[in-house]
C-alpha positions as CSV (number, residue, x, y, z in Angstrom):
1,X,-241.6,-43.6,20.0
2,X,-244.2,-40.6,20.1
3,X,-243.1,-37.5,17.7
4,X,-244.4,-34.3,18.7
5,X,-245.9,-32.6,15.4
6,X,-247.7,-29.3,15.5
7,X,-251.0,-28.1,13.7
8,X,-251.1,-24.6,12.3
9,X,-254.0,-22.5,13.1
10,X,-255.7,-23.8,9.6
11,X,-255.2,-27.3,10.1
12,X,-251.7,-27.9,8.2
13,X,-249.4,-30.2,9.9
14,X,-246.1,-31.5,8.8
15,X,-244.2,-35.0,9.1
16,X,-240.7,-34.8,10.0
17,X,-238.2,-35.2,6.7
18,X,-236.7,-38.7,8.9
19,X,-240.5,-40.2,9.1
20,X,-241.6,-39.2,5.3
21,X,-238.2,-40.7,4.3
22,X,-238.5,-44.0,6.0
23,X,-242.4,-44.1,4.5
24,X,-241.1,-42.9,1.4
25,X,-243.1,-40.0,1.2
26,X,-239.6,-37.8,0.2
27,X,-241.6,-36.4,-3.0
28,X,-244.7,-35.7,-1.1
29,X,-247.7,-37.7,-1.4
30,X,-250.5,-38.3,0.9
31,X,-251.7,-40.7,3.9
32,X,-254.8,-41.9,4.9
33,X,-256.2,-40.6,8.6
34,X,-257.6,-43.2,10.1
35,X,-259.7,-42.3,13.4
36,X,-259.7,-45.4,15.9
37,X,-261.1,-45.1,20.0
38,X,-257.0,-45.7,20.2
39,X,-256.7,-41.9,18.7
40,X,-255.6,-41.3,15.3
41,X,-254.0,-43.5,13.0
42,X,-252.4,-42.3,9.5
43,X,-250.8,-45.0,6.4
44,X,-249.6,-44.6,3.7
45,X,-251.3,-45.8,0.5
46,X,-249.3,-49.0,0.2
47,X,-250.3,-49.6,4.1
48,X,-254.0,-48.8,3.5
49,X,-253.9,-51.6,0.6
50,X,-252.3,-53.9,2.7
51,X,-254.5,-53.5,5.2
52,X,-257.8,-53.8,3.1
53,X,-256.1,-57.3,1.6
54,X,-255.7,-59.0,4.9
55,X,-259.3,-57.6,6.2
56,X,-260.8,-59.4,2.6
57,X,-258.8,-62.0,3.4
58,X,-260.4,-62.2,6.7
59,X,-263.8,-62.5,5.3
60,X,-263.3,-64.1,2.1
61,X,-261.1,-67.2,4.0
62,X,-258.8,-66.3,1.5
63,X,-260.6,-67.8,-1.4
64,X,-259.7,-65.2,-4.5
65,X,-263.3,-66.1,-6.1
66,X,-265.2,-65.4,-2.8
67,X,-269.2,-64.2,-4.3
68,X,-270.0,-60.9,-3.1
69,X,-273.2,-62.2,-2.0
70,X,-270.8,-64.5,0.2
71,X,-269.0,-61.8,1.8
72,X,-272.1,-59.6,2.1
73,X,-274.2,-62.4,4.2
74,X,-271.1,-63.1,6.3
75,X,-270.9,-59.5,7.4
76,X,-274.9,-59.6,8.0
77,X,-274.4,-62.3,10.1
78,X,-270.7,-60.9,12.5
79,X,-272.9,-57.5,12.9
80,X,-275.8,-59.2,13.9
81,X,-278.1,-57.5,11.3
């Protein structure tokens, strides 16, 4: 469900108390802002690992001692460089 949270005039905005509770942000902390063509996506640091994990997955086929050079000449290839 959408929450409504307002922007102060020099770019401060606050989570509700329920949302940073259930991310466990209830000390403070700080989110990453991701910008998709969606609109704008923000995770938590535990989220943002995640995330970067599954995507090496992705392009590593899971192998934990994938080469760089591996990886690197994959990507060339999906981009079409």
């Amino acid at each position: 469900m959408p929450t409504k949270v307002n922007i102060t005039p020099n770019g401060r905005m606050s989570l509700p108390a329920d949302i940073r509770k259930r991310l466990g942000l209830v000390d403070g902390g700080s989110v990453y802002l991701d910008e998709t063509d969606e609109g704008v996506v923000l995770r938590t640091a535990a989220q943002a690992v995640t995330r970067a994990q599954a995507l090496a997955k992705r392009y590593t086929d899971g192998s934990p001692d994938a080469a760089v050079e591996a990886f690197l000449a994959r990507r060339r290839e999906e981009s079409g460089e």
